[in-house]
VEXNU-871088 format. One record per residue (C-alpha): x, y, z. Coordinates in steps of 0.05 Angstrom, whole numbers, plus 5000, padded with zeros to 4 digits. Layout:
XYZ ...
***
This chain:
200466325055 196066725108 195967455095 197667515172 204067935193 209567575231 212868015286 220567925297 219867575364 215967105325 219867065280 226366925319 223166395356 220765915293 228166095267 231065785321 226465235329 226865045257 234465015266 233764585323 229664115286 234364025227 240064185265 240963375262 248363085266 252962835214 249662635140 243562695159 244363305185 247463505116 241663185077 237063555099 234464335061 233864985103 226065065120 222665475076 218366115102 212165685093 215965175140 216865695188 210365985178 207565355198 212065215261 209266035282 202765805275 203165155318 206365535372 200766105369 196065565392 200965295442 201065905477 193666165461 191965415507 197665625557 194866275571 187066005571 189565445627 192765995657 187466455664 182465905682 186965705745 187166375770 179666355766 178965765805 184165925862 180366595872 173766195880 176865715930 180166305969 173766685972 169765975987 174065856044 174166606069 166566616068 166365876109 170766256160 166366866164 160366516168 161765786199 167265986252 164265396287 165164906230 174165016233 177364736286 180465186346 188065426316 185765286244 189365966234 195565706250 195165036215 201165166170 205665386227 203764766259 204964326201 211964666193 214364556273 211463806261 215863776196 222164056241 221363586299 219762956247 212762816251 208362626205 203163056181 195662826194 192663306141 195263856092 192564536090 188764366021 185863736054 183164036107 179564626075 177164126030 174363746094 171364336127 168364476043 165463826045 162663776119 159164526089 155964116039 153563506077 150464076129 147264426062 143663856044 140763676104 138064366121 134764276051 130563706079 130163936149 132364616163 135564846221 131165426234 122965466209 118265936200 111765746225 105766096180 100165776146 099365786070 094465646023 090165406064 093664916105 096364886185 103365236190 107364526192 103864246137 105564876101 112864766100 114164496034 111865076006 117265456038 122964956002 126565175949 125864495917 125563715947 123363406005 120063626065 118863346131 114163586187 108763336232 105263496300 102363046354 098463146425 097362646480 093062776543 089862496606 082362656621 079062556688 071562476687 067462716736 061262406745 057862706812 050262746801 050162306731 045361716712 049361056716 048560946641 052761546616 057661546665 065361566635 071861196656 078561646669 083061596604 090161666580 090961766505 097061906458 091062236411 094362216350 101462286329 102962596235 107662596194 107763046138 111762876079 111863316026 114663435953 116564005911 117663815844 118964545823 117165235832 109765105820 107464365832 107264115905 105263515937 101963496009 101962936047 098962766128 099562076149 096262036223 097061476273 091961526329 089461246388 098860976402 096560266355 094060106293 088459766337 084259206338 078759236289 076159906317 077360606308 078260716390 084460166391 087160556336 088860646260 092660916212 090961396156 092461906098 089462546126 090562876058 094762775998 093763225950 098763625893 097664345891 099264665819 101265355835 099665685766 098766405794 096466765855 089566845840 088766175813 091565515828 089264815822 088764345877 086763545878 087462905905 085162685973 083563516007 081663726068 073564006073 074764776071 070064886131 071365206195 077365406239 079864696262 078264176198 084064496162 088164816214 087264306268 096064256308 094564296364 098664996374 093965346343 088265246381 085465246454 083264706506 086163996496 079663726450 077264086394 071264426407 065063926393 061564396344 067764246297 067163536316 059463386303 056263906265 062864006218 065663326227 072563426242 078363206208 073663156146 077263116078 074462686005 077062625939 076163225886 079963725847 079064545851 081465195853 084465625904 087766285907 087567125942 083067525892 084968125917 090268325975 085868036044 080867695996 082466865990 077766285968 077965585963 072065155919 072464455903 068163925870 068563265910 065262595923 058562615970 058062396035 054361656042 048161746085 048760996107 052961246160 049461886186 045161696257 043462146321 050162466329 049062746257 052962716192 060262546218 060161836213 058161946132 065762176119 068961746065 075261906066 078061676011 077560926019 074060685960 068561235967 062361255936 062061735882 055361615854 054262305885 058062865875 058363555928 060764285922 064564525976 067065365978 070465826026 071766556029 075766936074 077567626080 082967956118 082768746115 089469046098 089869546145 085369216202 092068636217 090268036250 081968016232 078267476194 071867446170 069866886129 064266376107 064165676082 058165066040 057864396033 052764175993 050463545956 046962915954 048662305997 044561675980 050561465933 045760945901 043960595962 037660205973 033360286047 027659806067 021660196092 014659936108 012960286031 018059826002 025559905978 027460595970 032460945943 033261665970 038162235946 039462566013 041063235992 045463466057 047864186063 052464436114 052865226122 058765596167 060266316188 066166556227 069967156254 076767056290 081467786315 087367766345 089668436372 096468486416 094967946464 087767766457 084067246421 077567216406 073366686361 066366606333 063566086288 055965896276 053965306225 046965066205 047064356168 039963956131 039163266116 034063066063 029462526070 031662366136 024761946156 027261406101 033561346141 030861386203 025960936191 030460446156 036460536209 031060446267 034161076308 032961846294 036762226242 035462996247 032063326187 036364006215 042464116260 046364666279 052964846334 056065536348 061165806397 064966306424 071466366459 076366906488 083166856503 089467346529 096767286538 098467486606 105667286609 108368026576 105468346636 108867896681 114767826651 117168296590 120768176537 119667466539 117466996477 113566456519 106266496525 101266356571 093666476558 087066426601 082166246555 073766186562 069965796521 061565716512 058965196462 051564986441 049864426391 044164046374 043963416325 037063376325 035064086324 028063836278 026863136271 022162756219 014962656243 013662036290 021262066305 023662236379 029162726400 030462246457 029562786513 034863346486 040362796497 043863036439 042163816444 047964036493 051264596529 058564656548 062465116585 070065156583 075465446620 082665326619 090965536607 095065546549 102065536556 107965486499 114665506531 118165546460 114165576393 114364836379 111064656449 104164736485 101364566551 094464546560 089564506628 082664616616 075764416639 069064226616 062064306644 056963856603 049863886603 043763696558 036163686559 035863026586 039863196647 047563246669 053262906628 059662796672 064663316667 072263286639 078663506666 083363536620 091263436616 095663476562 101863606506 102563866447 108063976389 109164116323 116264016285 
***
């Protein structure tokens, strides 16, 4: 027998119990011995664990009804919107409806489990598309394509579109480069993005442009991935990036909503000389060095110099669609933000690397086959101080062997290129009206690019057709943070004479 005490309560209680149990009637009852100690011993021990569980159930219900109370408190504090008008006096109600015999539509558990569950449904969804977002960019990317790495975990939706109308004007232009008025939903993305945890993401942009998915040409339309990449977010200076990624060159190639930058077209420096949106496949590194200091440098696929011609090097994008990788490129930013100088940047950005990809050109020497070693150099400073904006960016790109391909394409390919604006911009709206969170912004713009800065000898410029000057001037407005209106116009001119003019129209929005 256990060396255990027994107290008298104890005691009394298996006493009686055991003379219940044998208390049976008649000869049975007569039959049967008086229980031993180790009988009652037994019968104490069975009931210890009898109430040992009672007291554990009991404690574990108490636990639970506080929770409950407190969930429900906190839903009313919190969600006064979510519980119906006279919630409060639900019970009341449900007691007069008792009195006057009617039937109750809900109990007071039923409906606080309701108003629980409607909590829930509303949790979730926030989770995928939250009520409220904070628009900043990170890592790299635009602020809408840098929501998933504000999730806690799980999906993440996004996207951005513009559309605009753009009225040509063609006073004093040759015949042959006149332009036809336009209306064009540009483009319209969705970004879908993943986080599988804490520190791998996936990025996706899937663009529709042009309102179709066309007719066998780019201008009727098409769809595409922009980027897809998964970002493995080992540690602040050092993170791994790769799949299809954005080329980290310029203001507009990887930040490119339309919010977040001026007129309704994006400036043609960042359109011919870095070939906007321009993204391959490769893997890298990314991260901030320092506080201010960040970098991005990837290894990716070459361009293919079989599609590089008088407008320069944009048409030799891959993109991801069974590129070429018999040629391999080196692409690096760096940008630095001082600490205590807020809303500077300074920065610098390569692209360098061979483009023949293996491909064969006929020239009056014979079959050749030509590496094409293109680099693409970019420097730019962008400060934003109370209400003014000003930008700067200069690039200087090379193409190697460019007499083979011009030769074998039978138009000019420029051995050197090279684009650089500036651009000014201020919020007026405070001084009009303070306190307010809309914005409206003159903005000035002066660009100057030239495809075929140098050309290969025997080769023709074709005039200065392609060596142009372009002055902007327009309004920005964003009636909520989501939204922009933009009016702007263009003055064109080259060396081979006046190139009509654009008015421009248009919407913007990111979600």
């Amino acid at each position: 027998m256990s060396e255990r005490s027994v107290t008298p309560s104890q005691l009394r209680i298996a006493l009686s119990t055991a003379l219940l149990s044998y208390g049976l009637a008649g000869e049975a009852r007569a039959s049967q011995k008086l229980p031993t100690v180790e009988d009652l011993w037994q019968v104490i021990q069975q009931q210890q664990k009898e109430i040992e569980a009672l007291k554990t159930k009991l404690g574990q219900t108490e636990t639970v009804q506080k929770e409950v109370k407190q969930e429900v408190q906190d839903l009313k504090t919190a969600n006064k919107a979510e519980i119906p008008a006279g919630a409060e006096d639900g019970s009341k109600t449900e007691k007069a409806d008792d009195k006057a015999g009617k039937k109750k539509s809900k109990s007071e558990p039923e409906r606080k489990t309701d108003i629980l569950a409607a909590e829930v449904e509303k949790l979730k969804t926030s989770l995928i598309i939250p009520e409220k977002r904070e628009y900043k960019s990170m890592y790299g990317m635009a602020p809408a394509a840098s929501q998933v790495y504000m999730n806690k975990r799980g999906l993440s939706l996004g996207g951005y579109g513009e559309f605009f109308y753009t009225n040509f004007q063609n006073d004093g232009v040759k015949q042959s480069l006149q332009e036809k008025n336009t209306a064009d939903m540009a483009r319209l993305v969705i970004y879908a993005g993943y986080k599988f945890n804490d520190w791998i993401v996936l990025n996706n942009e899937i663009e529709f442009e042009h309102g179709s998915t066309g007719e066998g040409s780019e201008e009727k339309g098409e769809v595409s991935v922009e980027f897809s990449y998964l970002d493995f977010l080992f540690d602040p200076r050092a993170n791994a990036r790769t799949g299809l990624m954005l080329v980290p060159m310029g203001f507009i190639n990887e930040i490119h909503e339309p919010l977040f930058f001026h007129g309704n077209r994006r400036p043609m420096v960042e359109q011919v000389i870095i070939p906007s949106t321009w993204r391959e496949m490769g893997v890298g590194l990314h991260g901030e060095i320092v506080p201010g200091l960040v970098y991005r440098a990837y290894g990716m696929n070459g361009l293919n110099a079989e599609g590089f011609d008088s407008l320069g090097i944009r048409e030799g994008r891959q993109g991801g669609s069974t590129a070429l990788a018999e040629n391999l490129a080196f692409t690096g930013r760096v940008d630095y933000m001082p600490p205590e100088l807020p809303g500077l940047m300074i920065g610098a950005s390569t692209f360098v690397g061979d483009a023949g990809q293996g491909n064969t050109y006929m020239t009056a020497a014979g079959p050749q086959k030509p590496n094409v070693f293109t680099q693409l150099y970019e420097g730019h400073l962008q400060w934003h101080y109370r209400g003014l904006e000003f930008r700067a960016l200069g690039a200087w790109g090379g193409v190697g062997d460019a007499a083979i391909l011009s030769e074998a394409k039978g138009e000019t390919v420029g051995s050197s290129n090279y684009g650089w604006y500036v651009e000014s911009a201020y919020d007026i709206l405070p001084w009009l009206w303070q306190g307010t969170t809309q914005y409206l912004a003159p903005f000035v713009r002066y660009q100057r690019y030239n495809t075929l800065a140098t050309v290969p000898d025997g080769f023709t410029d074709y005039n200065g057709l392609y060596d142009q000057h372009i002055y902007q001037a327009g309004l920005t407005y964003k009636p909520i943070t989501n939204i922009v209106i933009k009016a702007d116009y263009q003055n064109i001119s080259s060396g081979a004479g006046q190139l009509p003019g654009q008015f421009n129209l248009g919407v913007g929005f990111i979600y």
